[in-house]
gemmi code that builds the backbone of each chain (N, CA, C; Angstrom):
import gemmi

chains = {
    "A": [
        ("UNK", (179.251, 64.704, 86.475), (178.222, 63.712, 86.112), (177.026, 63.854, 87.060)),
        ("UNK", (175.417, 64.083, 86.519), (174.746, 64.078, 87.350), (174.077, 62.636, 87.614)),
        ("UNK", (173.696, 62.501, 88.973), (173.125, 61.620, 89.400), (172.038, 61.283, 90.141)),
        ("UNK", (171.168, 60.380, 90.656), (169.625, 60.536, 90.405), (170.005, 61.324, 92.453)),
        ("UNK", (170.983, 60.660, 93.276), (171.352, 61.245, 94.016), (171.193, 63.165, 93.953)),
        ("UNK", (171.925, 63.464, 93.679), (172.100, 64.767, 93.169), (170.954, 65.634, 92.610)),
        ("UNK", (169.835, 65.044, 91.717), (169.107, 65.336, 91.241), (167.699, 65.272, 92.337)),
        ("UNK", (167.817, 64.543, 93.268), (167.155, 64.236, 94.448), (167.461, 65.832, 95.260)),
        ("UNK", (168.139, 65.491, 95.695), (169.298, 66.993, 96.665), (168.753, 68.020, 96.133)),
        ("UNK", (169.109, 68.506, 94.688), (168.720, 69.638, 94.143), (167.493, 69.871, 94.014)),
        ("UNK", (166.351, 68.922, 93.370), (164.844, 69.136, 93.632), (164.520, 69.800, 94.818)),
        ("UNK", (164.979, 69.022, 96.037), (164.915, 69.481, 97.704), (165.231, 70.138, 97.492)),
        ("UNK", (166.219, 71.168, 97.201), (166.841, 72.106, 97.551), (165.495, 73.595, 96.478)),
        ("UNK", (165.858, 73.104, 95.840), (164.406, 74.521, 95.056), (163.350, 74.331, 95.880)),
        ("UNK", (162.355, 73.160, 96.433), (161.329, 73.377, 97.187), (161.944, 73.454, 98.241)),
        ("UNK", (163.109, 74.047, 99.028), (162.930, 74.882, 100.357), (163.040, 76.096, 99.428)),
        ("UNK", (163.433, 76.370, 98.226), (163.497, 77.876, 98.222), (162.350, 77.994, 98.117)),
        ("UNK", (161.607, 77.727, 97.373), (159.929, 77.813, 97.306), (159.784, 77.986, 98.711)),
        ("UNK", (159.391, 77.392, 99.504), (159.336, 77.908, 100.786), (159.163, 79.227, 101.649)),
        ("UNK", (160.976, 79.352, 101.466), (161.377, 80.602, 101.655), (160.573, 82.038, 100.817)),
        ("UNK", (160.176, 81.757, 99.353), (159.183, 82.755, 99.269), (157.925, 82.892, 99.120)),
        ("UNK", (157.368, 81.658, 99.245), (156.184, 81.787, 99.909), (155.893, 82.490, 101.670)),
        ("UNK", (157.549, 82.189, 102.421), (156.774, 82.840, 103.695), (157.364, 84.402, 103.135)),
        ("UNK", (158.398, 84.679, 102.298), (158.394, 86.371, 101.936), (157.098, 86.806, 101.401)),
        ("UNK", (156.620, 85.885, 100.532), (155.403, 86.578, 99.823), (154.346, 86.966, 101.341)),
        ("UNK", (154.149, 86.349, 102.201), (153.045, 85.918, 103.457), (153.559, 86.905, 104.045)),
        ("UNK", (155.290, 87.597, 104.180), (155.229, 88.955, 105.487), (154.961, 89.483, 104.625)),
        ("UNK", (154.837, 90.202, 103.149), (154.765, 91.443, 102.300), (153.173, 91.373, 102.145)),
        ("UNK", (152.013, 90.520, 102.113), (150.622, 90.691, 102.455), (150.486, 90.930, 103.140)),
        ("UNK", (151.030, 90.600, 104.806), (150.887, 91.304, 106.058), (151.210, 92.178, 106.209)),
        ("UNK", (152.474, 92.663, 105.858), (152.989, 94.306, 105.652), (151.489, 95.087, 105.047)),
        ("UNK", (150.960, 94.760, 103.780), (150.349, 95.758, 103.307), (149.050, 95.748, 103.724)),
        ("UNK", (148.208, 94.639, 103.925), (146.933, 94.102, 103.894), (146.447, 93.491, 105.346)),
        ("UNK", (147.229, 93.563, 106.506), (146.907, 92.761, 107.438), (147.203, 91.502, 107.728)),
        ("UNK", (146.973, 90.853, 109.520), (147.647, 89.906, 109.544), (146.718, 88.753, 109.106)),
        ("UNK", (145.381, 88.847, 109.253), (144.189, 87.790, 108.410), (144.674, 87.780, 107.433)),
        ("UNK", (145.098, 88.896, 106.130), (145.731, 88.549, 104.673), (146.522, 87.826, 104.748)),
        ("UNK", (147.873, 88.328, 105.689), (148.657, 87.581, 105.771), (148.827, 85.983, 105.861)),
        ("UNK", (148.559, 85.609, 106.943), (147.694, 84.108, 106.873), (147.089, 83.710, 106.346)),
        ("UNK", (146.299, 84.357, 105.833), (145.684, 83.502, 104.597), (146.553, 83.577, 103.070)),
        ("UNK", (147.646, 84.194, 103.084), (148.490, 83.806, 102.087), (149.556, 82.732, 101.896)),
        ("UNK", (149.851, 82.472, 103.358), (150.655, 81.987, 104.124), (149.913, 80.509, 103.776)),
        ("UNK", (149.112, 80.395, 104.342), (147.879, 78.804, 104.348), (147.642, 78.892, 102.991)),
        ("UNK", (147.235, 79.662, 101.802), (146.776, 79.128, 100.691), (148.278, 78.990, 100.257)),
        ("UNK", (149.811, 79.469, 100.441), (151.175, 78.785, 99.620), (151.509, 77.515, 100.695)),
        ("UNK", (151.311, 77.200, 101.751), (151.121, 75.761, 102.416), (150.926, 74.659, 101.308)),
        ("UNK", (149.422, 75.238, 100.958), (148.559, 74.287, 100.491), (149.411, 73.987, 99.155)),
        ("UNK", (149.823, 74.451, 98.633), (150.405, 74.114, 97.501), (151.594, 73.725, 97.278)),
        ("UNK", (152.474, 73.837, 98.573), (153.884, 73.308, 99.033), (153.705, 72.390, 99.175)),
        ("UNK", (152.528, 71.744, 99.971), (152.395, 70.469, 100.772), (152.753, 69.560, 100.020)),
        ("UNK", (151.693, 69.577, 98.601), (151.290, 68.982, 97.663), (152.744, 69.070, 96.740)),
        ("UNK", (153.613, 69.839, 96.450), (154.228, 69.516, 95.860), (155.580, 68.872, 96.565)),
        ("UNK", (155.751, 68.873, 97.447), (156.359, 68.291, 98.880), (156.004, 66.456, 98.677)),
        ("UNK", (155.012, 66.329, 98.557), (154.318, 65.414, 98.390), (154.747, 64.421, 96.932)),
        ("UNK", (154.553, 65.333, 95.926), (155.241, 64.970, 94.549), (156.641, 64.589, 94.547)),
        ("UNK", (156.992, 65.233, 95.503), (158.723, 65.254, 95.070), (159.664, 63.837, 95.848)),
        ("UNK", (158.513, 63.898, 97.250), (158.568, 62.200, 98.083), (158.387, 61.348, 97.426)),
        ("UNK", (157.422, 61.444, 96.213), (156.241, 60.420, 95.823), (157.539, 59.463, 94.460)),
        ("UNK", (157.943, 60.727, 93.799), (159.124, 60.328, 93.064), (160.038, 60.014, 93.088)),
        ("UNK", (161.087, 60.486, 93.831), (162.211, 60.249, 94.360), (162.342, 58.614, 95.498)),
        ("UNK", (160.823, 58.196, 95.382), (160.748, 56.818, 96.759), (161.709, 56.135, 96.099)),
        ("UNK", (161.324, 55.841, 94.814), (161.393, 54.193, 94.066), (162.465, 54.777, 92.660)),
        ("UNK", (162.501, 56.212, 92.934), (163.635, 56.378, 91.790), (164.499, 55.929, 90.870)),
        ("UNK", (164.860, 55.257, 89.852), (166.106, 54.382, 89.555), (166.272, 54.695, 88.393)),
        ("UNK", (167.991, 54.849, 88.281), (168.177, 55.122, 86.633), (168.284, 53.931, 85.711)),
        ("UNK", (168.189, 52.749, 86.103), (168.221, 51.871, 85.552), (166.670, 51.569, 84.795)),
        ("UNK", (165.217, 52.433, 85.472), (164.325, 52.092, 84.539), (163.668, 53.040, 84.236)),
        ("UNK", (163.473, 53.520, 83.495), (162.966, 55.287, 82.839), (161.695, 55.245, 83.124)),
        ("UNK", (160.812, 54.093, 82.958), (159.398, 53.421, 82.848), (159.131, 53.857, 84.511)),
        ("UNK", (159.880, 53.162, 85.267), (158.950, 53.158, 86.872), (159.469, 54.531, 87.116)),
        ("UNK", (160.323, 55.610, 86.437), (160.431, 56.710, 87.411), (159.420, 57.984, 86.572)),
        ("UNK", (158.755, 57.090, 85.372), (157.755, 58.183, 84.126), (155.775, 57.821, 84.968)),
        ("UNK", (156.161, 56.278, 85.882), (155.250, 55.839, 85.954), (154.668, 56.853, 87.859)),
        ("UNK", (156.022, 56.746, 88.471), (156.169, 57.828, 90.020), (156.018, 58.472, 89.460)),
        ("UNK", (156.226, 59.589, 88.249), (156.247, 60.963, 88.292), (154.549, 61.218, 87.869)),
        ("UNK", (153.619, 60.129, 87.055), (152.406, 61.045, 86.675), (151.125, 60.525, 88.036)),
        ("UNK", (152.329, 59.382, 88.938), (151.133, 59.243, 90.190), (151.205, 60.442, 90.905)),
        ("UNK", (152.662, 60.845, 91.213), (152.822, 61.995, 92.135), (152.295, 63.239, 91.474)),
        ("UNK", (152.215, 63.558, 90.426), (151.824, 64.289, 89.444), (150.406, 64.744, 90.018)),
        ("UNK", (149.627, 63.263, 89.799), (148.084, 63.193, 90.071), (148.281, 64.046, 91.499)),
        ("UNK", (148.415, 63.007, 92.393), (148.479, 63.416, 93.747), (148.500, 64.782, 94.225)),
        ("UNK", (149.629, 65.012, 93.508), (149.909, 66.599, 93.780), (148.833, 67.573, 93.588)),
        ("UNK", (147.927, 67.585, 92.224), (147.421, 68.138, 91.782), (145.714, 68.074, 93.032)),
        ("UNK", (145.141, 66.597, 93.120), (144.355, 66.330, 93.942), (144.286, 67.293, 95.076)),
        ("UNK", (145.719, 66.827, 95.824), (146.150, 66.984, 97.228), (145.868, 68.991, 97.109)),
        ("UNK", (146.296, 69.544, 95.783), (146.195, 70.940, 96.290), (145.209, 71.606, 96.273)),
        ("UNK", (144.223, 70.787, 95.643), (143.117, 71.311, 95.365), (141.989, 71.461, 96.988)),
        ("UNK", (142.143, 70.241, 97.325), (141.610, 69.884, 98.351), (141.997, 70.285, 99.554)),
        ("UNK", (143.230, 70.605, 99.826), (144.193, 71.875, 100.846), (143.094, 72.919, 100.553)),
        ("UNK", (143.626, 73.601, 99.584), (142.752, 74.804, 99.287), (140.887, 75.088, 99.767)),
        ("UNK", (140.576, 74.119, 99.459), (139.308, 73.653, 99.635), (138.760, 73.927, 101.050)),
        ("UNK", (139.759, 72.637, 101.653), (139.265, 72.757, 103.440), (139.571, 73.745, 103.907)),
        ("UNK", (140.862, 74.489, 103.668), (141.300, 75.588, 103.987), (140.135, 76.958, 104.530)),
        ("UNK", (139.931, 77.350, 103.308), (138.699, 78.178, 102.754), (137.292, 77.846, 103.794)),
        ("UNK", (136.719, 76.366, 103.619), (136.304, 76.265, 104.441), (135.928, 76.066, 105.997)),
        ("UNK", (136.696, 75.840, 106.156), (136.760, 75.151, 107.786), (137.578, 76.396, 108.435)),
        ("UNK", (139.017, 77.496, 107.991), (139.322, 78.318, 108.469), (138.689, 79.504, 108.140)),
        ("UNK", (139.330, 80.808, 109.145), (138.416, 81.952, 109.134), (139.239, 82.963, 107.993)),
        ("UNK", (139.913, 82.736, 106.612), (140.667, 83.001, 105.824), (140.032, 83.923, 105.210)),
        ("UNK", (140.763, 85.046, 104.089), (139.915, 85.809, 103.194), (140.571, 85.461, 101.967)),
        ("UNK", (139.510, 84.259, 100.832), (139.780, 83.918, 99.831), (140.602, 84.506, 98.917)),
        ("UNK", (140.470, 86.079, 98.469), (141.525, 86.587, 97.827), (142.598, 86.755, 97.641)),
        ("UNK", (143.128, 86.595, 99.549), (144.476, 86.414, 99.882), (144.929, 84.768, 99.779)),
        ("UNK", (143.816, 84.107, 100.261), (144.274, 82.961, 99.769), (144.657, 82.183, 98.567)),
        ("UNK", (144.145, 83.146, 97.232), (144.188, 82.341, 96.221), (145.272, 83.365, 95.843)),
        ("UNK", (145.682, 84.462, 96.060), (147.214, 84.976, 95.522), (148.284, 84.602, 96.277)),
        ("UNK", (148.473, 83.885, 97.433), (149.135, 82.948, 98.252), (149.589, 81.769, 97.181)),
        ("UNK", (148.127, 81.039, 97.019), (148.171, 79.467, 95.999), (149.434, 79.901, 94.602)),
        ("UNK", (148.806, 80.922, 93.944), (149.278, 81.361, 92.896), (150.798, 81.577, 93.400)),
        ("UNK", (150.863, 82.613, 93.809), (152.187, 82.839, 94.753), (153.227, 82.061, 94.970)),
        ("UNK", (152.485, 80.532, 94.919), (153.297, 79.216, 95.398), (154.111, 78.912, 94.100)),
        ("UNK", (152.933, 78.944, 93.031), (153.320, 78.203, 92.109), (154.454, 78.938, 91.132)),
        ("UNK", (154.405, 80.337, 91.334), (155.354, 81.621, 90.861), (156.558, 80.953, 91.579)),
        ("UNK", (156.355, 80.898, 92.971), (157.883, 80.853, 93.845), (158.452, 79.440, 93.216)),
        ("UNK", (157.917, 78.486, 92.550), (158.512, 77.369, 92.285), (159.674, 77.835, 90.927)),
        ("UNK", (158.826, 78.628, 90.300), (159.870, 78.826, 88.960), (161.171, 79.724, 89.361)),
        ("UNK", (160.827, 80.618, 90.268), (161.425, 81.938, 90.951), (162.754, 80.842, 91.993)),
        ("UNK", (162.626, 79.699, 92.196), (163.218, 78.840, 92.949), (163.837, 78.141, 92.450)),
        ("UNK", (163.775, 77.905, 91.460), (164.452, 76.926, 90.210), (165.640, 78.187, 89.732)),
        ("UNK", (164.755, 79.635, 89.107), (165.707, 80.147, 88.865), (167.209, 80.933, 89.858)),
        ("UNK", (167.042, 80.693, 90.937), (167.529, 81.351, 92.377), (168.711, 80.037, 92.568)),
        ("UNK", (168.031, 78.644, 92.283), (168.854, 77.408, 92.336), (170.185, 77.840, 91.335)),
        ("UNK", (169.746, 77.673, 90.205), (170.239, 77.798, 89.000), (171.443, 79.201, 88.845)),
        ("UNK", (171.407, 80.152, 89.423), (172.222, 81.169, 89.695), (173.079, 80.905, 91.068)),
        ("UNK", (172.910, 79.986, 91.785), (173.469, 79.772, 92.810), (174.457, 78.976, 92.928)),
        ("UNK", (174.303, 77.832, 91.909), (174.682, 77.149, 91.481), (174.859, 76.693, 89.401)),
        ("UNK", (175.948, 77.456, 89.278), (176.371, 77.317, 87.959), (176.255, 76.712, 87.310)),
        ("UNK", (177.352, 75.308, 88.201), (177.610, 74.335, 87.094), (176.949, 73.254, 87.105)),
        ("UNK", (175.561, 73.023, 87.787), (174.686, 72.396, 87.139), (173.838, 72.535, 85.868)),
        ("UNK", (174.149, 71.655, 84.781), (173.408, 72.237, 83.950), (172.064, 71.594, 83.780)),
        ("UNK", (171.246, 72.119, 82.727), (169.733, 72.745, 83.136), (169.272, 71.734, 81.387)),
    ],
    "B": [
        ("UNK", (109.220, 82.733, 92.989), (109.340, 81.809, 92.303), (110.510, 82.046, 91.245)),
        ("UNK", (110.314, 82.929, 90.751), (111.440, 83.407, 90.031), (112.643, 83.591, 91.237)),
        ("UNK", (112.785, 84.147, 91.766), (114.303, 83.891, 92.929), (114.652, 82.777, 92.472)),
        ("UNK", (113.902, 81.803, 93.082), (114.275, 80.635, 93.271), (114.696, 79.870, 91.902)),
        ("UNK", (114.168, 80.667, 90.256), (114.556, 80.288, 89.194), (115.595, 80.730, 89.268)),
        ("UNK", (116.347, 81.741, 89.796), (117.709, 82.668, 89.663), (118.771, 81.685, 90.110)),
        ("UNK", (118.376, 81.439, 91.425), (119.072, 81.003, 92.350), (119.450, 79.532, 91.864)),
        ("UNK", (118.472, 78.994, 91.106), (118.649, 77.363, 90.394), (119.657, 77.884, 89.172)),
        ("UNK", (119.192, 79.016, 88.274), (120.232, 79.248, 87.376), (121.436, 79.201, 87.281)),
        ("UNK", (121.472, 80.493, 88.702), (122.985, 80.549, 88.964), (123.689, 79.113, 89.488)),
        ("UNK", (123.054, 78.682, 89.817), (124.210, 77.388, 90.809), (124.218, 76.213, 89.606)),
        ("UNK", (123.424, 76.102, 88.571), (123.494, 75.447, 87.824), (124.565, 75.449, 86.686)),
        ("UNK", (124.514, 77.072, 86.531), (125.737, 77.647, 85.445), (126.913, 77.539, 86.242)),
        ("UNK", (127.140, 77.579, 87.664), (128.600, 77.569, 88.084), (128.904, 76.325, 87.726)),
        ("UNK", (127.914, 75.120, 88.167), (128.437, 73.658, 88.791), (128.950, 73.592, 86.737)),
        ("UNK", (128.051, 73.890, 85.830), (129.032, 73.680, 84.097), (130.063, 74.567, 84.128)),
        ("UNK", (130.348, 75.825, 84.554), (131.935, 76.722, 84.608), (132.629, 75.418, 85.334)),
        ("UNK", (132.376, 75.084, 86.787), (132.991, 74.328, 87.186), (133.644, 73.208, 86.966)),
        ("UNK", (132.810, 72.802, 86.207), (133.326, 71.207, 85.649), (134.209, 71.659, 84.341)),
        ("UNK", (133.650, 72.418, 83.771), (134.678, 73.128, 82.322), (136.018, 73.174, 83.184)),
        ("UNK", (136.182, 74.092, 84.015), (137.582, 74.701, 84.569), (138.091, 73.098, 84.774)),
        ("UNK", (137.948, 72.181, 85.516), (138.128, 71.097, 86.296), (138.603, 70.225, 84.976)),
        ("UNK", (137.745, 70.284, 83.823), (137.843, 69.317, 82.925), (138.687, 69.638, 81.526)),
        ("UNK", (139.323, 71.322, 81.379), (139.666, 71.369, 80.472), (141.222, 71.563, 81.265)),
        ("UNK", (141.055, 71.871, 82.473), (142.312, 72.254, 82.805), (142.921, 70.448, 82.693)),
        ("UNK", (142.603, 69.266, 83.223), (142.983, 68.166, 83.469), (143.240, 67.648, 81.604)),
        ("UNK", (142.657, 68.457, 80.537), (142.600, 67.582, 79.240), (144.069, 68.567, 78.687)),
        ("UNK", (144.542, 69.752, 79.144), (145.542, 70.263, 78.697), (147.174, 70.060, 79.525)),
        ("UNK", (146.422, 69.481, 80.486), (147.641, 68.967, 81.150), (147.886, 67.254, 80.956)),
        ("UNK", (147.222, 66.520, 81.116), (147.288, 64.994, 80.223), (148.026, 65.011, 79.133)),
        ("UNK", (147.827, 66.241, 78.058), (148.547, 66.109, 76.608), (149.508, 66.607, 77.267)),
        ("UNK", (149.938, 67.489, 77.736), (151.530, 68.166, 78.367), (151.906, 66.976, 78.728)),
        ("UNK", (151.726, 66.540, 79.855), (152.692, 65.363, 80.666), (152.680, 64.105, 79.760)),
        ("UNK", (151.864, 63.644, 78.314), (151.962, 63.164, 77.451), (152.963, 63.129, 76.290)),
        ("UNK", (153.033, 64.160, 76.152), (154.273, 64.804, 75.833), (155.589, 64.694, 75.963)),
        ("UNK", (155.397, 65.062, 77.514), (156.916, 64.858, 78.360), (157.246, 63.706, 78.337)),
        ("UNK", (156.116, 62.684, 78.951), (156.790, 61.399, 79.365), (157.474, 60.678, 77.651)),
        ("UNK", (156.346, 61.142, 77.175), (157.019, 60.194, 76.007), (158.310, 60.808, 75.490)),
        ("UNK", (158.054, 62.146, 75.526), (160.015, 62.689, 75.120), (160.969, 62.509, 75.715)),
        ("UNK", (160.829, 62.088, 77.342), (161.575, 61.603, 78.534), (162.201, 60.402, 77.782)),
        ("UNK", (161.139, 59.185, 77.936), (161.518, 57.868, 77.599), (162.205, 57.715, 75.999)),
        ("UNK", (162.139, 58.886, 75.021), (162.732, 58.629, 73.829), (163.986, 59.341, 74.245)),
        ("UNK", (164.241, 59.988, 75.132), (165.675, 60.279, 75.287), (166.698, 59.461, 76.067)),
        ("UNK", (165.792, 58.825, 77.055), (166.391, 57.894, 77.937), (166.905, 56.860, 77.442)),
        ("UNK", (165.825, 56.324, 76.146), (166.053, 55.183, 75.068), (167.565, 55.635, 74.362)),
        ("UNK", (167.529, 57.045, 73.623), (169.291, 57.193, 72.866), (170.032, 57.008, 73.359)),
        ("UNK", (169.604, 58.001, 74.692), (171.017, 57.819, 75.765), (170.925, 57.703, 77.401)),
        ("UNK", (171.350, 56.759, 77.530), (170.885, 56.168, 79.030), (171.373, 57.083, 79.984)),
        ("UNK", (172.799, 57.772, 79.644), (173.752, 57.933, 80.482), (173.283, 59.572, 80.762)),
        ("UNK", (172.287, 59.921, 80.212), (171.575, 61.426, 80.584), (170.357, 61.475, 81.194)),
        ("UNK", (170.308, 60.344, 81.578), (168.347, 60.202, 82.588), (168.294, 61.149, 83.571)),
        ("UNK", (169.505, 60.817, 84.248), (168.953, 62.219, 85.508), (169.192, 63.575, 85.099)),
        ("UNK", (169.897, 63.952, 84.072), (169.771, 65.585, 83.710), (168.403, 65.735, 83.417)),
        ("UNK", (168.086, 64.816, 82.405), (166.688, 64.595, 81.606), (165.462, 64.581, 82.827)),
        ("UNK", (165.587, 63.881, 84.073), (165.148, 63.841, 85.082), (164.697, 65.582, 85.877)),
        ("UNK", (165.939, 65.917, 85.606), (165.884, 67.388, 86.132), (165.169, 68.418, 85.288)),
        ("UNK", (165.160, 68.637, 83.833), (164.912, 69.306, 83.083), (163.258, 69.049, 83.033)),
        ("UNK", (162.928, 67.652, 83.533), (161.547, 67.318, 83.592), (160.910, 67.605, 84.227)),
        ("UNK", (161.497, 67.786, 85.632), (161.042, 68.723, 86.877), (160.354, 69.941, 86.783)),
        ("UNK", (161.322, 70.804, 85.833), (161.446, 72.227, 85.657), (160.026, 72.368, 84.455)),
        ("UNK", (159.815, 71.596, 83.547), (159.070, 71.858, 82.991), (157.389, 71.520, 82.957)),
        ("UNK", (157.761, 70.542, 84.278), (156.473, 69.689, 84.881), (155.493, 70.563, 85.955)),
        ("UNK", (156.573, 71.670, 86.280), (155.731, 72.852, 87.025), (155.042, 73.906, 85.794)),
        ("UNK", (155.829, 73.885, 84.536), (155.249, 75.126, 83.891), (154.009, 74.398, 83.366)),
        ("UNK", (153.860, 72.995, 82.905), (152.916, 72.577, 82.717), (151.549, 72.498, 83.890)),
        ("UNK", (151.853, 72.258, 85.191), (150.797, 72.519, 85.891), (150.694, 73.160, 86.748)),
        ("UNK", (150.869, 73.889, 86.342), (150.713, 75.520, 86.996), (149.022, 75.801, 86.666)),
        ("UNK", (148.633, 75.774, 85.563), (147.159, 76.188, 85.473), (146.355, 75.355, 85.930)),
        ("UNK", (146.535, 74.690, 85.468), (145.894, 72.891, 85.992), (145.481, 72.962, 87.365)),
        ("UNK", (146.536, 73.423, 87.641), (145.877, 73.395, 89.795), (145.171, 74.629, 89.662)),
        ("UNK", (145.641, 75.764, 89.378), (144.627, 76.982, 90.005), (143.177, 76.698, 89.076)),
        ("UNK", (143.024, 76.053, 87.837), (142.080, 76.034, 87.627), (141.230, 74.990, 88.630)),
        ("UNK", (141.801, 73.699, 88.514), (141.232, 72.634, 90.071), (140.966, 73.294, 91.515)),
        ("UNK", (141.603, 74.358, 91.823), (141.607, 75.026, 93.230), (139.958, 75.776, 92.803)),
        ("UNK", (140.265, 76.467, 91.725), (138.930, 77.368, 91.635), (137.955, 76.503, 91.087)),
        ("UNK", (137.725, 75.346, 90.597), (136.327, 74.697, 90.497), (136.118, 74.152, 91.768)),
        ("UNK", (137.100, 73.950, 92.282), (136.551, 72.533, 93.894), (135.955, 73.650, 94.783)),
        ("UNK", (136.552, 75.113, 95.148), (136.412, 76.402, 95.939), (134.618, 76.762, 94.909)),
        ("UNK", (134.682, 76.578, 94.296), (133.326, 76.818, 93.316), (132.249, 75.910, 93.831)),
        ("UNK", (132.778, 74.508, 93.508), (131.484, 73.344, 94.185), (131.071, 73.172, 95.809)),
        ("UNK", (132.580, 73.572, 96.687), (132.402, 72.678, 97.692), (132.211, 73.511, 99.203)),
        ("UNK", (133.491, 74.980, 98.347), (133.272, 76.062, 99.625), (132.242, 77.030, 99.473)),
        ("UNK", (132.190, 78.028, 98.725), (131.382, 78.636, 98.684), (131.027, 79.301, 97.337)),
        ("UNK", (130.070, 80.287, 96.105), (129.873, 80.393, 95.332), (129.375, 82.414, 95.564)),
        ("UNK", (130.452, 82.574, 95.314), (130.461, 83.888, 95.207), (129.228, 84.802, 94.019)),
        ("UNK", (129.168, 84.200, 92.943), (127.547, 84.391, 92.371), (126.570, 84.309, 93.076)),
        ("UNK", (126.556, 83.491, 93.962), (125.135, 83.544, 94.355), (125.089, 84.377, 95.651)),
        ("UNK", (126.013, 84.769, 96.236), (125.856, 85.902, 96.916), (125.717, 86.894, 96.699)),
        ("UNK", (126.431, 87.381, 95.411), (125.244, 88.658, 94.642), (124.006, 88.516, 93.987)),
        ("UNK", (123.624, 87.446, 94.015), (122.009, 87.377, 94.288), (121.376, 87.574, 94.961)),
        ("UNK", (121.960, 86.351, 95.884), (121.311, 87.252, 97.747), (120.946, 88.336, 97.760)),
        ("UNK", (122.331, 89.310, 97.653), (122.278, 90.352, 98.054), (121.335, 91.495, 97.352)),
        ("UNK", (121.103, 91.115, 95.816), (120.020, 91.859, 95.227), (118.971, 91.458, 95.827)),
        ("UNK", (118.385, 90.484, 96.131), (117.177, 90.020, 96.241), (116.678, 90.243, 97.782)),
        ("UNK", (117.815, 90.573, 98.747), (117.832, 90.914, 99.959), (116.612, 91.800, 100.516)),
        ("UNK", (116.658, 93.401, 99.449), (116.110, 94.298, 99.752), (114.192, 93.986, 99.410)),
        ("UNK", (113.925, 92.920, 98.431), (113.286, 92.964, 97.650), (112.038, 91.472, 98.670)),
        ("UNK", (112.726, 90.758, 99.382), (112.427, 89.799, 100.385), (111.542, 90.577, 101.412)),
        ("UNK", (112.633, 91.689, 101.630), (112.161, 92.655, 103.568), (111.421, 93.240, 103.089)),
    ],
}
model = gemmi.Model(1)
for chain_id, residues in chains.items():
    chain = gemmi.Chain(chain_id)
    for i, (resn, *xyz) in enumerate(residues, 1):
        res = gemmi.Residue()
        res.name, res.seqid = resn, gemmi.SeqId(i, " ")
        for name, pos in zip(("N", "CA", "C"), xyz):
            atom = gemmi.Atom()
            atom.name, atom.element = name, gemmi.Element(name[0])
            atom.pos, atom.b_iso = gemmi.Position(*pos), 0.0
            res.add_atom(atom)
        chain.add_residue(res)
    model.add_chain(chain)
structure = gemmi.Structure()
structure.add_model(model)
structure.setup_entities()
């Protein structure tokens, strides 16, 4: 039986894998491209972790299976948020650090790849949750 | 004078790309998560006792939905706020043509 417990756990558990390849994606730009690429792949999949880091707090606060409404109503604030929050990472990022945009925006992208790539890594790791 | 028509052009045509990217990406993701929520809550309504699978499956599909949505938001805000890569190949034509 799944439970909003469980379903909590497991969310966490795909955004550390996300994580984990966002910093693989960040040594394999440095491997090829340098350590400025590197970092700046590294800081533009941040920026998009943060934010969904952010989503996943934002939902899981007030969670309850007892009302479908307040957890449809957390999911399109954190939703917003998320979306805001990465834009604006990205943003200051770019500006205020000494980054090279290209690497930064295949970093961002990068992030959002490792989320599905993390789900599917969950999902093989674990069987008998079903999907 | 003309530069300076270029230079108004270009920053004028980004700031409408910009707001397009910003505004179509936010009108295709509204109907997605429109979508969801309401298919969420009609499933939650049949059957109560599947919210958190339904919970999970919502997760999974709440990234494929905004996935564009942000990189398009990353590249209009990087368009308005950091810097505008068009108009540095203006500059740069107009560079030789200044000295």
């Amino acid at each position: 039986m799944t439970t909003i417990r469980s379903v909590k756990t497991q969310t966490y558990q795909i955004v550390f894998w996300q994580l984990m390849l966002i910093m693989g994606l960040a040594v394999v730009i440095f491997l090829l491209r340098g350590l400025q690429s590197g970092l700046s792949a590294l800081l533009g999949g941040l920026a998009y972790w943060l934010a969904t880091l952010f989503f996943v707090w934002r939902v899981f606060r007030r969670a309850s299976v007892k009302n479908g409404r307040q957890f449809i109503v957390s999911f399109l604030a954190g939703e917003v948020g998320k979306l805001v929050l990465s834009g604006i990472f990205f943003v200051l990022i770019v500006k205020y650090l000494p980054v090279s945009p290209v690497s930064e925006m295949i970093g961002f992208v990068g992030a959002i790849i490792a989320f599905w790539i993390a789900s599917v890594i969950f999902f093989i790791r674990h069987p008998g949750v079903t999907l | 004078m003309d530069i300076a028509s270029t230079i108004g052009q270009v920053q004028g045509f980004t700031a409408v790309a910009a707001g397009l990217l910003i505004g179509l990406a936010a009108l295709g993701t509204a109907i997605g998560f429109g979508v969801l929520g309401g298919k969420f809550l009609e499933g939650v309504a049949r059957q109560p006792e599947l919210t958190a699978m339904l919970m999970m499956r919502m997760f999974l599909v709440a990234a494929l939905v905004d996935a564009f949505a942000a990189i398009s938001i990353a590249m209009g805000l990087y368009f308005i706020f950091a810097s505008n890569p068009f108009l540095g190949a203006v500059m740069n034509a107009v560079k030789p043509v200044a000295s």
